[in-house]
N, CA, C and O atoms as a DFTB+ gen file, in Angstrom:
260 C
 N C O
     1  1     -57.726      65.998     111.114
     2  2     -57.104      64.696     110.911
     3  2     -56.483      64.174     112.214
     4  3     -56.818      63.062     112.622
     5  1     -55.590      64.926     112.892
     6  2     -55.263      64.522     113.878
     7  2     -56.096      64.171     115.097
     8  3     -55.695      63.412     115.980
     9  1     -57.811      65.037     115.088
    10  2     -58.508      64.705     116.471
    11  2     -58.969      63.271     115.925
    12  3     -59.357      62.490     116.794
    13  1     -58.979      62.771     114.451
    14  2     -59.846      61.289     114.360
    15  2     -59.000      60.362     114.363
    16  3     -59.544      59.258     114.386
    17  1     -57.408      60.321     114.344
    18  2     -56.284      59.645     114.470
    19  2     -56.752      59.362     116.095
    20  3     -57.108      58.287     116.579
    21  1     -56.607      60.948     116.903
    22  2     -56.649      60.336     118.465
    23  2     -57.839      59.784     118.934
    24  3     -57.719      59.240     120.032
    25  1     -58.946      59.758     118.441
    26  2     -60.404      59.446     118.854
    27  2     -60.211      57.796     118.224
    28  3     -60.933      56.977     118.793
    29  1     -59.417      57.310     117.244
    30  2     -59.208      55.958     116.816
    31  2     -58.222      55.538     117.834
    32  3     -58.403      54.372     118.185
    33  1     -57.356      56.060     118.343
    34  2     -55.717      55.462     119.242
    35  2     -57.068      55.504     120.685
    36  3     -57.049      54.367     121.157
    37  1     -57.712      56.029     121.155
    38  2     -58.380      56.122     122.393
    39  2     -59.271      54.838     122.200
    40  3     -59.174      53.815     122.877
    41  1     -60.184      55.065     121.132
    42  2     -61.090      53.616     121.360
    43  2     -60.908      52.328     121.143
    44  3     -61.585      51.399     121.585
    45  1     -59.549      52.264     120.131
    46  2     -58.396      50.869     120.709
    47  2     -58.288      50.800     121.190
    48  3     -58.889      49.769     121.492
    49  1     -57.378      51.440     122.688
    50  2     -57.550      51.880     123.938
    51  2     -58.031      50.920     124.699
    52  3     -57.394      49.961     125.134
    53  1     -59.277      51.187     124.888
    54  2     -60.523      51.204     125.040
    55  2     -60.870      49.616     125.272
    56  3     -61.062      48.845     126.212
    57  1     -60.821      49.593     123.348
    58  2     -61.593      48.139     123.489
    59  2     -60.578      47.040     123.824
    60  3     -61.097      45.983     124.180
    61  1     -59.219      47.069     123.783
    62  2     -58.042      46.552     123.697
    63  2     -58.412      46.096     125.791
    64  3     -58.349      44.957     126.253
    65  1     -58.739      47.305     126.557
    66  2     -58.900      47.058     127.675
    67  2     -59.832      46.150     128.258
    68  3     -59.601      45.427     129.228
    69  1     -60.860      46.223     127.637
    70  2     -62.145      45.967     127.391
    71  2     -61.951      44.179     127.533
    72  3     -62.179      43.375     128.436
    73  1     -61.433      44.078     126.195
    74  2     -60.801      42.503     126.125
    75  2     -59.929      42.095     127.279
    76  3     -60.228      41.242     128.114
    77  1     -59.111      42.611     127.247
    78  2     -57.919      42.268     129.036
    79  2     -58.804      42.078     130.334
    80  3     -59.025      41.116     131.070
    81  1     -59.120      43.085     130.312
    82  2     -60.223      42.640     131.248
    83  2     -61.431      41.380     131.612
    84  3     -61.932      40.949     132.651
    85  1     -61.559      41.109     130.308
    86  2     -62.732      40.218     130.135
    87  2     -61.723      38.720     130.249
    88  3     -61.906      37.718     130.941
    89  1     -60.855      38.980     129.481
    90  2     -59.941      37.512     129.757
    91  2     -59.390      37.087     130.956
    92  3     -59.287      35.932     131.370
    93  1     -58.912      38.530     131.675
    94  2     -58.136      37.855     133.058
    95  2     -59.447      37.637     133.600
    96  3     -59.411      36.551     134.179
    97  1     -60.673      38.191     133.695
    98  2     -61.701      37.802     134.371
    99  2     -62.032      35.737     134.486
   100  3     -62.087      34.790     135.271
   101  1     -62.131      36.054     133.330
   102  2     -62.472      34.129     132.794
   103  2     -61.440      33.292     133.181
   104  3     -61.781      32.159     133.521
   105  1     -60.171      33.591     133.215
   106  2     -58.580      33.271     133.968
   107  2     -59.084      33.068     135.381
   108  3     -59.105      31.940     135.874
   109  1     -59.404      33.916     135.902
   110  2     -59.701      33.793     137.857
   111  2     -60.589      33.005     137.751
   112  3     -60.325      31.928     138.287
   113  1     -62.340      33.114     136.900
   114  2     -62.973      31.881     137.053
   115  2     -62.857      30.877     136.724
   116  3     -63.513      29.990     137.270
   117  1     -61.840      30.553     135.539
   118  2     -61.507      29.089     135.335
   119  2     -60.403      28.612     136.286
   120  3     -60.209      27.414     136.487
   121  1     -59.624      29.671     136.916
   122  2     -58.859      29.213     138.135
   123  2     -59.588      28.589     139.493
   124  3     -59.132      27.590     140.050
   125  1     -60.594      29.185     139.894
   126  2     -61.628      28.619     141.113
   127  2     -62.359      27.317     140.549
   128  3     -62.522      26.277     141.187
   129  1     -62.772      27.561     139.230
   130  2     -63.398      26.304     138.823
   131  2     -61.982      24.782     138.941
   132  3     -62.259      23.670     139.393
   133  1     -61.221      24.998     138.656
   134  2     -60.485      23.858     138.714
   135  2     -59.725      23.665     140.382
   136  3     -59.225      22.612     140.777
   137  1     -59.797      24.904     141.147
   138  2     -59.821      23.972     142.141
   139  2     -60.886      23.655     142.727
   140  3     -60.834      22.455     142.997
   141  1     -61.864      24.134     143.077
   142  2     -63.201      23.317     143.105
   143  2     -63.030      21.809     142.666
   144  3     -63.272      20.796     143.321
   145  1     -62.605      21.922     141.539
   146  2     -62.955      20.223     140.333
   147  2     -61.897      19.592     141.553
   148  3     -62.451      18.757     142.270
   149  1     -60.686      19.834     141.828
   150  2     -59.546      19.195     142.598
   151  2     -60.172      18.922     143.411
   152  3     -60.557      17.769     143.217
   153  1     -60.635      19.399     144.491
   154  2     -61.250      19.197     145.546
   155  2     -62.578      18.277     145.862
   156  3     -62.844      17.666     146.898
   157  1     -63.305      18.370     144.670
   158  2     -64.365      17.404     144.361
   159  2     -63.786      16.146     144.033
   160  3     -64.269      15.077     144.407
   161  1     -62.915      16.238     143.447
   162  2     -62.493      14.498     142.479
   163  2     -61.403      14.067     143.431
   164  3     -60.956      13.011     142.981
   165  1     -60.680      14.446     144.699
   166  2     -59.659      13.982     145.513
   167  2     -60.090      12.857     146.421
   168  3     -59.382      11.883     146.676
   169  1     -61.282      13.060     146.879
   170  2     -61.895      11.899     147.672
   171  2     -61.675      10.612     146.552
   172  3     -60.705       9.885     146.340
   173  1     -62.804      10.672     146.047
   174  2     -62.950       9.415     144.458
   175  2     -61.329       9.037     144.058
   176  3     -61.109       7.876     143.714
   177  1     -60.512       9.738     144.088
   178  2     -59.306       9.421     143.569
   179  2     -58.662       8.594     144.383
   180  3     -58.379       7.422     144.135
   181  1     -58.407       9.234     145.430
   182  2     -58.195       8.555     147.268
   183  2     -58.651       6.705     147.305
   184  3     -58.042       5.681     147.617
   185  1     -60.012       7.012     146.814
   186  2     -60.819       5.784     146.980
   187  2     -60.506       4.790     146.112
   188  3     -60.483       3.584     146.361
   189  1     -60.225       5.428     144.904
   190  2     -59.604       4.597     144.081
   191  2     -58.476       4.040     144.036
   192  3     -58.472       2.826     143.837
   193  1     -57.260       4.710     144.196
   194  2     -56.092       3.935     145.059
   195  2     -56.213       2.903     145.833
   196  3     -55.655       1.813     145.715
   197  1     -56.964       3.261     146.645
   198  2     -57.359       2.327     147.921
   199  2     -57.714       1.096     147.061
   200  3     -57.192       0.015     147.335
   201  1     -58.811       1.245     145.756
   202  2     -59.242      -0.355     145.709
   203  2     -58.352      -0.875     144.793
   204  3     -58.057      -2.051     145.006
   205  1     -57.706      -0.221     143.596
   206  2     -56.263      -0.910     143.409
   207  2     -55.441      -1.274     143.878
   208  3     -54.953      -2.322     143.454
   209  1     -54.954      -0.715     144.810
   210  2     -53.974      -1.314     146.190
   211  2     -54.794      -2.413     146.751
   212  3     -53.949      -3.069     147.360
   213  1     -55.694      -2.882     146.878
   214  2     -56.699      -4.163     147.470
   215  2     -56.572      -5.063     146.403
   216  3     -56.137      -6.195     146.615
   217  1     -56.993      -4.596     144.966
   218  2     -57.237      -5.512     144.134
   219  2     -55.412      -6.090     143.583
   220  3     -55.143      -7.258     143.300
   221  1     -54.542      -5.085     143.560
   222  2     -53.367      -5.760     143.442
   223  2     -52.749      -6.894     144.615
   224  3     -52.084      -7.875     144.282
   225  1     -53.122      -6.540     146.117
   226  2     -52.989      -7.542     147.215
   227  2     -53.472      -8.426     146.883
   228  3     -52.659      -9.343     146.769
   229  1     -54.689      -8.760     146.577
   230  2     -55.654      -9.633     146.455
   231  2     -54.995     -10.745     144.855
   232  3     -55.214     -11.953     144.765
   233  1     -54.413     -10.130     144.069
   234  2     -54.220     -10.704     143.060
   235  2     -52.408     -11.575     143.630
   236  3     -52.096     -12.706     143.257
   237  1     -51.803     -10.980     144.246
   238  2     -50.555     -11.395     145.098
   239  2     -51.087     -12.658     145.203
   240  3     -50.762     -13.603     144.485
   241  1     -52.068     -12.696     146.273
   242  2     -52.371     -13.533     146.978
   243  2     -52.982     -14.884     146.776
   244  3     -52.851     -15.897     147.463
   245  1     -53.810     -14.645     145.480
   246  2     -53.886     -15.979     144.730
   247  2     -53.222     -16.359     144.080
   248  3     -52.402     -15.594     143.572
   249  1     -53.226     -18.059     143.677
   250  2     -52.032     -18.462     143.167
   251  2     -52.442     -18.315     141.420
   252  3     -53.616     -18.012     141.206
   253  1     -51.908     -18.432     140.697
   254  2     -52.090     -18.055     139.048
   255  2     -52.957     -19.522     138.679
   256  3     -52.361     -20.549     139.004
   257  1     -53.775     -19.624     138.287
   258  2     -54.534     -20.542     137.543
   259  2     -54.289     -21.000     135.725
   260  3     -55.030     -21.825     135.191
């Protein structure tokens, strides 16, 4: 009784690790994946400022119709 108690506490163990492992794994790649995404979408974002800041000047600047 007691070796199938410890052969059950070991392969919880086990699979309990099994899982931890597999999650912090997907954690680090969904961590690189989003800065990647940051780094991809910062230009476009940049750019976009830029043409709101134009299109709000631009709206200053005419008179209201």
């Amino acid at each position: 009784m007691l070796i199938v108690l410890l052969v059950v506490v070991v392969l919880a163990l086990v699979v309990l690790g099994v899982l931890a492992y597999g999650l912090l794994g997907a954690l680090g790649r969904l961590t690189r994946e989003m800065a990647a995404l940051q780094r991809d979408v910062a230009p476009v974002a940049a750019q976009l400022q830029q043409s709101l800041a134009a299109a709000a000047a631009t709206r200053q600047r005419t008179p209201d119709a």
